[in-house]
N, C-alpha and C positions, 0 to 999 in steps of 0.2 A: 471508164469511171469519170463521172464529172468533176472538174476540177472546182476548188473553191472560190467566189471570189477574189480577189486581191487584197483587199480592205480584211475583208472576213480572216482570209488566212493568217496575215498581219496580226488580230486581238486572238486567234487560236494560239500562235507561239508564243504572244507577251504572257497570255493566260498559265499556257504549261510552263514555260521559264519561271513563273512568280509563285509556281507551288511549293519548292524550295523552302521559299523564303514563309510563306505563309503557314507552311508546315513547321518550319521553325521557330516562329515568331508563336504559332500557339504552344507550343510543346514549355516554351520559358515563361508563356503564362500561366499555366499550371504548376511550373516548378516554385515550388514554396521556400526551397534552400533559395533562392535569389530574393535580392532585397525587394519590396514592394514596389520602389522606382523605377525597379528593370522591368519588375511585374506589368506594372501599370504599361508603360511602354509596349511591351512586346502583345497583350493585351488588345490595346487602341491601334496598332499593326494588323494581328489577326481581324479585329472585328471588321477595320475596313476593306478586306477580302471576301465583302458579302458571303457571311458561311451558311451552312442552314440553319434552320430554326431549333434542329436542339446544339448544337457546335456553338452558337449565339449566346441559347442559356447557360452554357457550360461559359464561354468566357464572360460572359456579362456575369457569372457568380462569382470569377476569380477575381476582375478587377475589381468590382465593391468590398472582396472582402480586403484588397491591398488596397485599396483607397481607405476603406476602416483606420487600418493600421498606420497611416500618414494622416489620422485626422482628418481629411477630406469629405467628410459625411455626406456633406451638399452635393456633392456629386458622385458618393456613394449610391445616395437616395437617388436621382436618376437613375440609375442602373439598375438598383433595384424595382424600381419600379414599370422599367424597361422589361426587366425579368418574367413581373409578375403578369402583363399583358401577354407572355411566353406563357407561363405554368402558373396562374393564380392558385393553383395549391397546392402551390411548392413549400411547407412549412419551413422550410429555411430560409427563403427571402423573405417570408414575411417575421421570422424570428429576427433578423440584420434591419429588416425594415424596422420594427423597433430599437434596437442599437443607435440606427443613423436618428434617428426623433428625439431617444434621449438625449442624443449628445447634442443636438439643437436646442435643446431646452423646450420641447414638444411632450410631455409626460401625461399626459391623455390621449394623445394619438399613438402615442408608443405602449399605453396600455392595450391601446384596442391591438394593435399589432402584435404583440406578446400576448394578446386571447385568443386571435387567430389561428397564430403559429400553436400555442396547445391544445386548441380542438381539433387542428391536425395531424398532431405527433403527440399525444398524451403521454405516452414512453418518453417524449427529451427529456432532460433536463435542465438543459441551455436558457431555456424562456421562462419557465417559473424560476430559474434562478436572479434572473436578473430582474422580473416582473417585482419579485420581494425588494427589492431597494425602491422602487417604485413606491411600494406601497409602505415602507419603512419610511420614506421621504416625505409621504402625503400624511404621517402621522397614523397610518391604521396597521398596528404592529401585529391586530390577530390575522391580521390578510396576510403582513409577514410571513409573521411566523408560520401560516398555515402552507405559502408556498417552499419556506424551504424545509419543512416535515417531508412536505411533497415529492422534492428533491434528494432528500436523505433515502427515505424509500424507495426512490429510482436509483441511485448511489451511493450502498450502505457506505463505502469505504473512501468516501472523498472525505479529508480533512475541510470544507469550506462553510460544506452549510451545520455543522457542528460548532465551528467558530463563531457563525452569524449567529445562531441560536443560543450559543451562549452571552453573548455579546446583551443580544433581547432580555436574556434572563437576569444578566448583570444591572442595566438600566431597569428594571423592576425588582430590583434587591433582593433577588432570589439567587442568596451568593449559594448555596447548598447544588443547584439544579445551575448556576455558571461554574463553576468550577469542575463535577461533574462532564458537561460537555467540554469545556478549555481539555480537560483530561483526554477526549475522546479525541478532538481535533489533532492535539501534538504525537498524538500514538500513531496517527496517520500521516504527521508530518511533521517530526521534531525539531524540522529550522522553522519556528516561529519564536525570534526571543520578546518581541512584544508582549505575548501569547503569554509565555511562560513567567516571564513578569508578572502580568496581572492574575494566574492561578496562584503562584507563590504569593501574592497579599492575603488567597482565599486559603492559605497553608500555615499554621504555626512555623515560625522559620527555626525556634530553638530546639535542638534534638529532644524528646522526650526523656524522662528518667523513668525507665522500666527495669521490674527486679529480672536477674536472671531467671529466664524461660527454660525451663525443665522439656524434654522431649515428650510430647503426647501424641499417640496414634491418632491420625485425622478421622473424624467420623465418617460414617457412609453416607455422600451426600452429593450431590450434582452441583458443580457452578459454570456459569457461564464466562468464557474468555475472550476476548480480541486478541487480537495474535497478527501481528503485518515482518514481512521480511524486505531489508534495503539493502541492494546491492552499493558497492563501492563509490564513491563520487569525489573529484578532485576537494571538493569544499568540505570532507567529512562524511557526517550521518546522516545528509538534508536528504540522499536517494532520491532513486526516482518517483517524484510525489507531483510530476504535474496531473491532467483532467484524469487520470486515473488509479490516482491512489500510489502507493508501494508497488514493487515487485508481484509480492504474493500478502492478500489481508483475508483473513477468515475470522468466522464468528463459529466456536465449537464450545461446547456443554464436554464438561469435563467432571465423571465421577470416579472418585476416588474410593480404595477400601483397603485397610490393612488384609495382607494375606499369609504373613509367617514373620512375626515380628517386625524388623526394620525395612521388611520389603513390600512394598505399596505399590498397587496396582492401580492405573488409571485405564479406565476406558474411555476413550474420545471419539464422538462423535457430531456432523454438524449442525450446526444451532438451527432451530427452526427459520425458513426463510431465505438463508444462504448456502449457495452453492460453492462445491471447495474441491471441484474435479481432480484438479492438482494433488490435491491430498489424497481424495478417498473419488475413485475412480468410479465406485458405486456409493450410491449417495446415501442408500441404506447401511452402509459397513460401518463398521467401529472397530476403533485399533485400541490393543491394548497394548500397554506398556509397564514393565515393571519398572520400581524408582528404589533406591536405596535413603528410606526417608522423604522420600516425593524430589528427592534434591539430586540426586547423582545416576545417572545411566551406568549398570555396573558394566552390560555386554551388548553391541551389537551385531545385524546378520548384515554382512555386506552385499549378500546376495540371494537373499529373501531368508526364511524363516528354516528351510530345510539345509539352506548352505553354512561354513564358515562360522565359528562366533568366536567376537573378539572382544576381553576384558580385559581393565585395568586394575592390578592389583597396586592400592595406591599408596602401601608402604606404612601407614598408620591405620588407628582406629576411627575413623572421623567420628567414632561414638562421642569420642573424646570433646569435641566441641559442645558439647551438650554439660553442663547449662551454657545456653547463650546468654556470655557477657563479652562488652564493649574491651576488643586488646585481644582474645585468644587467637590462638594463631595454630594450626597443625602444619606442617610440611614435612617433606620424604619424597624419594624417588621413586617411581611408578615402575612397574614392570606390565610390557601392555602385549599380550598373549593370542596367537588366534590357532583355535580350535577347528582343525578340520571336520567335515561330515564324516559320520560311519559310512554313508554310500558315496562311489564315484558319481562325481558329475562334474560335467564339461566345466563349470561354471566355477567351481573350488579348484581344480585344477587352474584356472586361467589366474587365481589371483596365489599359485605357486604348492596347493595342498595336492602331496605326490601321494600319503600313505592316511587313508581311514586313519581317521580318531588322533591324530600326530599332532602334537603340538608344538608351536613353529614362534617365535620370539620374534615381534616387529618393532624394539627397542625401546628407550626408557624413556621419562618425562618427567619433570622437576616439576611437581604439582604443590601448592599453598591452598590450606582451606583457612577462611578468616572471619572472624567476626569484626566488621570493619569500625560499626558502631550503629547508635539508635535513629532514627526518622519519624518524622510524622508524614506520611502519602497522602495524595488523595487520588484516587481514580476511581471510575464510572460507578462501582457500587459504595462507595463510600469512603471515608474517611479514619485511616486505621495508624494506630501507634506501630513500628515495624523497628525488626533487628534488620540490618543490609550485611547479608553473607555472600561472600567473595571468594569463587573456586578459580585458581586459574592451573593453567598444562602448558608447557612447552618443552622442545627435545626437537628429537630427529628421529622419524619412522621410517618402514619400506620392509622389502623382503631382498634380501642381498645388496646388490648396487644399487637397486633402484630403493633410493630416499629421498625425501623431502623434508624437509623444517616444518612444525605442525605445532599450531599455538592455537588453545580454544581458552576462553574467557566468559563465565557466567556468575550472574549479580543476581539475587534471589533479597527482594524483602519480603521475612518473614512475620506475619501479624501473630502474635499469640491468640488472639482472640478467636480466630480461626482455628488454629492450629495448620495451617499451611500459608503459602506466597501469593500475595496478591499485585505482586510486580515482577518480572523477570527479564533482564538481558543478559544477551548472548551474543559474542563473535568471536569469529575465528582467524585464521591466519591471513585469508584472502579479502577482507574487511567485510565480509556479509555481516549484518548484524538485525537479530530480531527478537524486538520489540513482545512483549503480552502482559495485559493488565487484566485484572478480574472486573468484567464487567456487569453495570445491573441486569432485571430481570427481565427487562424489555427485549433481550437476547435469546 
């Protein structure tokens, strides 16, 4: 076998010794948990490892975007335009190529780049979102407003362009259609206290004086809801609401009908337009639910519809709250019950149901129902005078040893005008808490 030259041999072992490093040096340009400055660094390392030409576009995308984030535009734009001699219809460098223009104070070249980047990705949302301050900036607020509709309907459930849109609507004193959206936005992301400031000027702030509301059976009638759930967060209820919203946000139509007095049956299903996999697994389903007054779950199935049910008998008559007036107060201790199946199945047995039909005691709970007092709302379909009723539970559940502490908390304003809740929270022991306001008909 021919040997190599000497020289030659020499840049073969400098070469394979430096794959190491050059394989390492990209791996921490990609890493995004590292500051921009490692980025950038480990970045300008790999690219001068002559890599190939898509390895190049890949780093050539990471350091522009951590030059972004250090301000560095100017040599952002380089990169990026390094990129786009790589992939000219890469709709993402040309989406950052706008970025780097605006931030130079280039707002015509930065349009033409954020029209680029959407005629080839018409699905982002990235680029008409930032396109609309653009054209907010140049004075032309139907071009706004027109990209961040744009946006909304690419992103029913982002809190941003609901804020911007209200924003527009506020500076053309259409405080009816600003407040409206401000409602929409904070449902999506309740740490906005700005936000919430300026709905509350769009809010009577003195409680109404409403006579006692008598209990009336809700008519048969479809409304439309938003509904978002936030998981736990050191700062509170802010959740997680960055580029994608809440945990879980859906848009569902909600009909209601009385079906034997105080028990009220909703059928939920999702709102035209939004998908709710999470929920309803087939997208044609509807779940019904029965309510005790549209306000209290009497029982549920821990383990679907055939297994287990478990009620709380809550010690009072919560008829008793009826009329709502401002000061009533029920409380008593719950006895909370679970109802084995008539048939064995694995499934009732695992959660402790030894004998058909057996009723098994998973302990009590110090429950208050309240009428806390009056409110004026406002949320997406309007503007409604509201009682705010206040159920809360806590105690200690389980089946033998095994218990846990179990605290549930739900806030219901109710509109007489309606005759049902056009605001609702809910949380629990583990700090989930969610959010649903009755929203308009655009839903």
């Amino acid at each position: 076998m021919r040997r190599l030259p000497i020289a030659l041999g020499w840049v073969v072992a400098l070469w394979a010794a430096a794959l190491p490093a050059l394989a390492e040096g990209a791996a921490d340009c990609r890493d995004r948990d590292l500051s921009p400055v490692t980025r950038i660094e480990a970045c300008t390392a790999a690219l001068a490892g002559r890599p190939d030409r898509s390895t190049e576009a890949e780093l050539l995308t990471e350091r522009a975007a951590a030059l972004g984030l250090e301000d560095r535009w100017a040599e952002a734009l380089v990169d990026l335009r390094r990129l786009l001699v790589l992939e000219p219809n890469r709709a993402w460098a040309h989406y950052w190529e706008g970025r780097a223009l605006d931030a130079l104070d280039l707002p015509d070249r930065a349009m033409a780049a954020f029209d680029r980047a959407i005629a080839l990705a018409p699905e982002d949302p990235f680029a008409p979102w930032h396109r609309g301050f653009l054209h907010e900036e140049a004075g032309d607020t139907d071009a706004a407003r027109a990209d961040w509709d744009r946006v909304r309907a690419l992103r029913p459930f982002w809190p941003e362009p609901y804020r911007q849109l209200g924003h527009l609507a506020w500076d053309a004193d259409d405080s009816e259609r600003a407040a409206g959206l401000y409602a929409l936005s904070l449902l999506l992301d309740p740490d906005q206290p700005v936000l919430r400031a300026q709905l509350a000027r769009l809010v009577p702030s003195a409680p109404p004086d409403l006579r006692p509301a008598e209990y009336a059976p809700p008519p048969d009638r479809a409304l439309p809801y938003l509904h978002t759930l936030f998981a736990p967060q050191a700062d509170g209820l802010s959740g997680d609401t960055g580029p994608d919203g809440p945990l879980l946000a859906a848009a569902f139509v909600r009909r209601q009908a009385v079906t034997d007095g105080d028990r009220v049956r909703f059928e939920i299903a999702p709102a035209a337009g939004f998908e709710m996999e999470r929920l309803f697994p087939d997208p044609a389903r509807r779940a019904s639910v029965d309510t005790w007054r549209g306000l209290l779950v009497p029982e549920i199935t821990p383990t679907g519809p055939q297994g287990p049910r478990i009620r709380t008998d809550l010690g009072f008559d919560p008829a008793t709250l009826w009329p709502l007036t401002t000061g009533t107060t029920l409380s008593g201790t719950a006895d909370v019950v679970m109802t084995c199946p008539s048939a064995r199945m694995l499934t009732a047995v695992s959660v402790g149901c030894i004998a058909p039909g057996a009723e098994m005691s998973l302990g009590q709970l110090d429950v208050t129902l309240s009428v806390e007092g009056t409110e004026t709302l406002r949320v997406p379909r309007g503007t409604f005078d509201t009682y705010r009723v206040r159920y809360m539970e806590a105690g200690t559940l389980g089946i033998g040893s095994l218990t846990e502490p179990h605290r549930r908390e739900v806030i219901w304003w109710i509109a007489p005008a309606l005759g049902t809740w056009v605001r609702r929270v809910t949380s629990d022991a583990d700090g989930v808490t969610v959010l649903s306001l009755l929203a308009d008909d655009a839903f």
